[in-house]
PADOVEX-992099 format. One record per residue (C-alpha): residue in three letters; x, y, z. Coordinates in steps of 0.1 Angstrom, whole numbers, plus 5000, padded with zeros to 4 digits. Layout:
// PADOVEX-992099
ALAXYZ ...
END
This chain:
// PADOVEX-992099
UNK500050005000 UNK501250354987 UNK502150605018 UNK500150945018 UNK501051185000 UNK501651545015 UNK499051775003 UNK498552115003 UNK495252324997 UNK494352684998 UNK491152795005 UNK491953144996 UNK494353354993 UNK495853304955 UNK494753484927 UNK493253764948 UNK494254004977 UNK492753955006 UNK490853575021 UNK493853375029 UNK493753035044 UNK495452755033 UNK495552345042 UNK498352115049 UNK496851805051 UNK498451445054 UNK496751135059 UNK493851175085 UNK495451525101 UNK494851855089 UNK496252155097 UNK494852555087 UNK497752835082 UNK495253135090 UNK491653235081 UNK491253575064 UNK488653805049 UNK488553995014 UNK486454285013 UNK483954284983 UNK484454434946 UNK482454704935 UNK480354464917 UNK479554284950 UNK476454474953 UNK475054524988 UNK477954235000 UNK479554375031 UNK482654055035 UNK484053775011 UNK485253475035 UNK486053115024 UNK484652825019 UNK484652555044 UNK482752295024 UNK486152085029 UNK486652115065 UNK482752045069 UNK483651725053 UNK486751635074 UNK485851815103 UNK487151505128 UNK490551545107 UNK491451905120 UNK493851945144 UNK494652305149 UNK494452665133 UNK497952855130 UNK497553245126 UNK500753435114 UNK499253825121 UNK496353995129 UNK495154165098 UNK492054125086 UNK492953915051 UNK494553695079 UNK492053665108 UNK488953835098 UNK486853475091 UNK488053405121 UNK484453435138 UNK482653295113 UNK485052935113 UNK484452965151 UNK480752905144 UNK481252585128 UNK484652435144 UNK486652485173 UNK490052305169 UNK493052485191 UNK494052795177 UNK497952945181 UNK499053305176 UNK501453515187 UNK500853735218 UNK499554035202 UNK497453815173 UNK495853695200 UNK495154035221 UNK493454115182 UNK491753795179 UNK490153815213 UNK489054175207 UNK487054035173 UNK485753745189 UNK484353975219 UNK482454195195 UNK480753865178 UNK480053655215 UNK482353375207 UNK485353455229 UNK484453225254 UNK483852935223 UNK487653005214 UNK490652705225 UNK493353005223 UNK497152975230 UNK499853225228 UNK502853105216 UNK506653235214 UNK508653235184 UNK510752945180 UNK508252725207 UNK507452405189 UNK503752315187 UNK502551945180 UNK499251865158 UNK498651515149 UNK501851445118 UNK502951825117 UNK505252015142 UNK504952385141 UNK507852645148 UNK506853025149 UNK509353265133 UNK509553625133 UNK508853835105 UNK509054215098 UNK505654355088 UNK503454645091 UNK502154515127 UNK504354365156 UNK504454025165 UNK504053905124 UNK505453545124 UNK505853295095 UNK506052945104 UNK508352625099 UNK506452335094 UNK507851965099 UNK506051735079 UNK506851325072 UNK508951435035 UNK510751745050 UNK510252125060 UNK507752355049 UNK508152715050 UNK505352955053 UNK506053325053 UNK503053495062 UNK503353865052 UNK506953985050 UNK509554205042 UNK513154215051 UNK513354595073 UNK516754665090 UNK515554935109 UNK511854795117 UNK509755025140 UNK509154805166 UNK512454585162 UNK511254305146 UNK513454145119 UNK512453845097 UNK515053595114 UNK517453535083 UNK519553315102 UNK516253065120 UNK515853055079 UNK519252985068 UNK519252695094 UNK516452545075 UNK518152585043 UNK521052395057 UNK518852115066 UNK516852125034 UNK513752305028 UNK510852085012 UNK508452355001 UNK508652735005 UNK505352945002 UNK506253285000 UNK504253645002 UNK503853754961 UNK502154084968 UNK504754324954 UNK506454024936 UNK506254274903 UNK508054564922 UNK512054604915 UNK514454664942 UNK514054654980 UNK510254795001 UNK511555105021 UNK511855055059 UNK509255185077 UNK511255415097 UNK510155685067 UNK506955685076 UNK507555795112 UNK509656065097 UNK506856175075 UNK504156215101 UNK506556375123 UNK507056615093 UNK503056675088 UNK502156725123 UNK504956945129 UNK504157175099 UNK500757175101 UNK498757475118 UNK495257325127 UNK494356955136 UNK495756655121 UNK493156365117 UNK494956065105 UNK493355745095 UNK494955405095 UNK494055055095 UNK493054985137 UNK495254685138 UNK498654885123 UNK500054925157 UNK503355025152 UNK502055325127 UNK499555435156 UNK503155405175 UNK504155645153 UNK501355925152 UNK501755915188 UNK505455995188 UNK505256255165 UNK501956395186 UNK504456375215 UNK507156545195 UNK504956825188 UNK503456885219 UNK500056735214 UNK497056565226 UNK495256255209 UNK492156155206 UNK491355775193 UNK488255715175 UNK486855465153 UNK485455175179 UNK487954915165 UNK490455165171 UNK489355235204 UNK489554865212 UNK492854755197 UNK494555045213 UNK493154955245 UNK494754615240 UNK497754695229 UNK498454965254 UNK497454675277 UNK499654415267 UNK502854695266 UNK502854715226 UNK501955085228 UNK504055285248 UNK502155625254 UNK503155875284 UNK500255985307 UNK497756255296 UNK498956195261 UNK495356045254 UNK492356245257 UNK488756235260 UNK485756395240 UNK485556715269 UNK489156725265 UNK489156755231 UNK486557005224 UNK488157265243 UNK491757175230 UNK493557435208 UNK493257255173 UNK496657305173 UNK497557105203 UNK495556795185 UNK495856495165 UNK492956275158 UNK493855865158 UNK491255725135 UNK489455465115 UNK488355505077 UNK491455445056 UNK489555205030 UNK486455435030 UNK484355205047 UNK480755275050 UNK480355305088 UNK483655455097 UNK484755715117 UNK486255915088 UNK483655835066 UNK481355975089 UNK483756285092 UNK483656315051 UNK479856335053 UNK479356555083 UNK477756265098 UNK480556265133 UNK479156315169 UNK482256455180 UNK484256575151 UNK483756855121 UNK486056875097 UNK487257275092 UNK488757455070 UNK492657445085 UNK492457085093 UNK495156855080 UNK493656495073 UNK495856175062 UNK495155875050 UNK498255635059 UNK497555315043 UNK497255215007 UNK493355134990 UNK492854804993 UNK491754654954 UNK488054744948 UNK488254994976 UNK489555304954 UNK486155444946 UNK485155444978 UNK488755624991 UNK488455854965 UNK484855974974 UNK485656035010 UNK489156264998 UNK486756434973 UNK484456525005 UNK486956595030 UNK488656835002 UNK484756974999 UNK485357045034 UNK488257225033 UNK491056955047 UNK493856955033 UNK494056595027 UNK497456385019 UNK496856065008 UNK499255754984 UNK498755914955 UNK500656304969 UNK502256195003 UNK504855965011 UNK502955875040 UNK502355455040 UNK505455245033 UNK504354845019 UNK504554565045 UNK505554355016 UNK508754205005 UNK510254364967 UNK511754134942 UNK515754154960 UNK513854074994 UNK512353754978 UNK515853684957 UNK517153684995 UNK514453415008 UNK515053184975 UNK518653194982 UNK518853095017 UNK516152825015 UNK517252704983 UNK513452534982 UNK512852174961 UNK509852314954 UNK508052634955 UNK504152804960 UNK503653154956 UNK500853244976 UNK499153594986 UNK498753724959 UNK496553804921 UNK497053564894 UNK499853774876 UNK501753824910 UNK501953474914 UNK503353394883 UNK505653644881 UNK506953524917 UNK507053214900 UNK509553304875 UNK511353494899 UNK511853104920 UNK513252974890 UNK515353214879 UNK517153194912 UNK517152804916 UNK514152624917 UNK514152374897 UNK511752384865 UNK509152234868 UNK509152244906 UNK507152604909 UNK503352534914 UNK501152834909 UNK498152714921 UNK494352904929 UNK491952844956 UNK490452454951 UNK494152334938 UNK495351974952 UNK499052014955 UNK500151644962 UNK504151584977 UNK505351284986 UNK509251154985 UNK509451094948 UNK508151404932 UNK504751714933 UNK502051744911 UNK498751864909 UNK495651634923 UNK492351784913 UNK490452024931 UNK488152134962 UNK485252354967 UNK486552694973 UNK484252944963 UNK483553294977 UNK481153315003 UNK479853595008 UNK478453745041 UNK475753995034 UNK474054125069 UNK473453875090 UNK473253585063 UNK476353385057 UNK476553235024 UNK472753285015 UNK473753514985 UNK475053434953 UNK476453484918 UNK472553484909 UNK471653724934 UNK474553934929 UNK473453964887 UNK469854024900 UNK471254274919 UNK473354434891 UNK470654384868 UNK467954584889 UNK470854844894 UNK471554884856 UNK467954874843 UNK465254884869 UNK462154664878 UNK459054644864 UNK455854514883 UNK453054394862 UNK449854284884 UNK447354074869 UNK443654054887 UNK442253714877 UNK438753534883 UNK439453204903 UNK436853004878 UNK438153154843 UNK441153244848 UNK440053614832 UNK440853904837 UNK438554094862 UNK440154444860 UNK442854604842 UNK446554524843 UNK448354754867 UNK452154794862 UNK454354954882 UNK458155074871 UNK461155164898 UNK464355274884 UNK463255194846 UNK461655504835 UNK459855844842 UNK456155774848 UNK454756064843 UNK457156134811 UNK456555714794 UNK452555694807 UNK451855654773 UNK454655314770 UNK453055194801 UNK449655174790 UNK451154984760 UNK452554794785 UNK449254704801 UNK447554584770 UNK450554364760 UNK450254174791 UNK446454154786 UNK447154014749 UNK449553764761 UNK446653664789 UNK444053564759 UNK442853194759 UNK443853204800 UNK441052974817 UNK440752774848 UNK442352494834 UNK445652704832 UNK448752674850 UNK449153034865 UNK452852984864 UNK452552934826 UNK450453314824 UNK453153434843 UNK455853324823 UNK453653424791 UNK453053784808 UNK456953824816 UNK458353734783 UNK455553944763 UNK456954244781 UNK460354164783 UNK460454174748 UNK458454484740 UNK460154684767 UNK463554594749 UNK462054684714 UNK460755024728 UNK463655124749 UNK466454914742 UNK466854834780 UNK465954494798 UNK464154574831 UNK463854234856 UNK459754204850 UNK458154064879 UNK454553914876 UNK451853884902 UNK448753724896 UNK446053724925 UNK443053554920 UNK439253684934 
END
């Protein structure tokens, strides 16, 4: 009998930004490398998250031995709650992932659900087959790790997020030499961050960024709101230094905000002096000079606290002309419209508002093409997954593995659902698994669609037209006019006349209609008689929605 093989499965993660969550599995163990969100695309109409699918895991739910996060971003944890619903294997995180996690599971009424263990970088961690090692990474948050992970035919690598900063914020390196030890030994597979696999040269450290807000609040005369990602602790680290270089007060806003700096101020990740903080009293009667606002909003979401600012919608905060707003972060893919709406308003406003596109005021978390040479090089992988990252990224990281060592042949790029199958002979590709988006919408999870999504856009594009048909329950005919009614398709008032065209193709297409009909057939009839007319008259296809009643 053949031994297992080695597999490996993503769940999400490649060919887009944001959902991560991949699978090791081997034999009857199974063991999950994070479980991330994506927020939706513009044409994710009325969608408020994307998470993965967990049709798999339902299937091998007895299988699953434990859940390893690497950081606490969003695309990395933000499932998190909704995977907690459904399974509760143990779950292992660094100190402040877990301070993160335990303020997102609080909000949804699960912390107390969660098996959650802190552990230290280089601590090993047993799950059925696998034996997990954290190592430290540098990132755009503290305590980002990637992990080694022993398996039967050798050791994985998994880098999480990366990049290789010499002068990180918070004096984390990515531990070169933990990885060059593994390289000595032999490195089975690598799977490496491909996010800014297209970009030349080296990411800048993020030391420039502190220099850059220290420049803005220095030089600016009124307020300075600035808006970053609430789990981006070491660059809330930095607004505060520069606030406390400048001789100013802060006020945190944005409830996730609020929470996370709580935490981290908590666990010792944020070092603020006392009285540096303020509360609202404090800062209503505080010299707009003397203050910089700490807040949510970077990606334009609907509900947050900078959003709210743009539209004059904030209990607390108006922004003024003389105001100095930034946005330090980067839009996330499918966010720019929003972004851009809320920098139009602010500007409307009168902020002056620096943002990526005029301000050198967010630095990638994300290792550059020489960063990734680096990784290949002291790994020196048999074989090789880029992950995290759009279809192009990965196979340009893939070309980038080869060209530095890998052998050909031996650089997978794979998509969510892709098998990957290793065993001690050679890797290939071993089908697929369901991995499609799911999307959370409200309080439904995975109750909408690609149908209702294009019903959705099509109402959105063209409109809806209502066509009621009064019936007698013996006959089948008609005992009153048609009535129609139109939303988002056209001017009443201005097409009466198409309407009541409207109305007496629907009664034509009613004719021969007796008791013995199927009502479902009239409807159909009805719906197709002015689908078509509509389209000839107006070159637009409305969604046509039929209701007979019967008296």
């Amino acid at each position: 009998m053949a031994s297992p093989s080695l597999r490996i499965i993503p769940l999400g993660g490649l060919g887009e930004i944001g959902r991560n969550m991949m699978l090791l599995e081997y034999a009857d163990d199974i063991i999950i490398v994070d479980v991330g969100l994506m927020f939706p695309e513009e044409e994710m109409l009325g969608v408020d998250l994307v998470i993965p699918d967990f049709t798999y895991l339902r299937e091998h739910r007895d299988n699953i031995r434990a859940v390893f996060l690497t950081h606490g971003h969003e695309d990395h944890v933000g499932a998190l709650p909704y995977f907690l619903r459904e399974f509760n294997p143990p779950i292992y995180s660094a100190r402040l992932t877990d301070g993160l996690i335990r303020v997102k599971l609080n909000e949804h009424r699960l912390l107390a659900k969660a098996d959650l263990h802190v552990v230290k970088p280089g601590e090993l961690i047993e799950a059925g087959i696998f034996t997990v090692e954290f190592f430290t990474v540098a990132h755009s948050i503290p305590d980002a790790c990637g992990l080694i992970i022993r398996t039967p035919f050798g050791p994985v690598v998994h880098t999480g997020d990366f990049k290789l900063d010499h002068t990180p914020v918070m004096d984390q390196h990515t531990d070169l030499i933990r990885l060059g030890q593994i390289g000595a030994e032999g490195c089975l597979l690598l799977m490496a961050d491909s996010t800014y696999a297209e970009v030349e040269g080296y990411t800048p450290t993020e030391q420039l960024v502190g220099e850059a807000l220290r420049n803005v609040v220095v030089n600016a005369k009124g307020r300075v709101v600035i808006a970053t990602f609430a789990s981006l602790i070491s660059r809330i680290q930095q607004v505060v230094d520069a606030a406390v270089f400048c001789n100013r007060k802060v006020f945190v806003t944005g409830r996730s905000m609020i929470d996370n700096v709580a935490m981290a101020r908590e666990l010792g990740y944020l070092k603020i002096p006392p009285g540096t903080i303020i509360g609202v009293d404090e800062m209503r009667n505080i010299s707009p000079a003397k203050l910089v606002i700490v807040t949510t909003g970077s990606q334009g979401e609907p509900t947050s606290a900078l959003t709210k600012m743009a539209n004059g919608d904030h209990r607390h905060i108006n922004i003024q002309k003389g105001d100095t707003v930034v946005l330090s972060a980067n839009p996330i893919p499918g966010n720019e419209m929003a972004v851009s709406r809320n920098v139009d308003n602010l500007f409307r406003l009168g902020a002056d508002v620096m943002y990526n596109r005029v301000s050198n005021i967010h630095v990638r978390g994300h290792a550059s093409r020489e960063e990734l040479k680096i990784l290949q090089g002291l790994l020196q992988p048999e074989y090789f997954v880029p992950i995290h990252g759009e279809y192009r990224m990965l196979v340009i990281h893939a070309k980038l593995a080869e060209s530095v060592g890998v052998p050909e042949g031996n650089a997978f790029v794979l998509t969510d659902g892709d098998v990957l199958e290793i065993n001690d002979q050679r890797a290939a590709l071993a089908g697929r698994v369901s991995a499609s988006y799911v999307y959370i919408d409200g309080l439904g999870i995975g109750d909408v669609d690609q149908h209702i999504l294009r019903d959705r856009a099509h109402l959105s594009t063209d409109g809806v037209v209502v066509v009621i048909a009064t019936v007698e329950k013996q006959t089948g005919h008609l005992t009153k006019a048609v009535e129609i009614l139109s939303r988002g398709f056209v001017d009443v008032e201005e097409r009466e006349e198409l309407l009541e065209r409207s109305k007496q193709v629907a009664a034509k297409a009613m004719e021969g209609a007796d008791h013995y009909a199927e009502f479902g057939d009239i409807n159909l009839r009805i719906k197709d008689a002015i689908g078509k007319f509509l389209y000839d008259e107006t070159r637009r296809r409305p969604m046509v929605l039929t209701v007979t009643v019967e008296v």
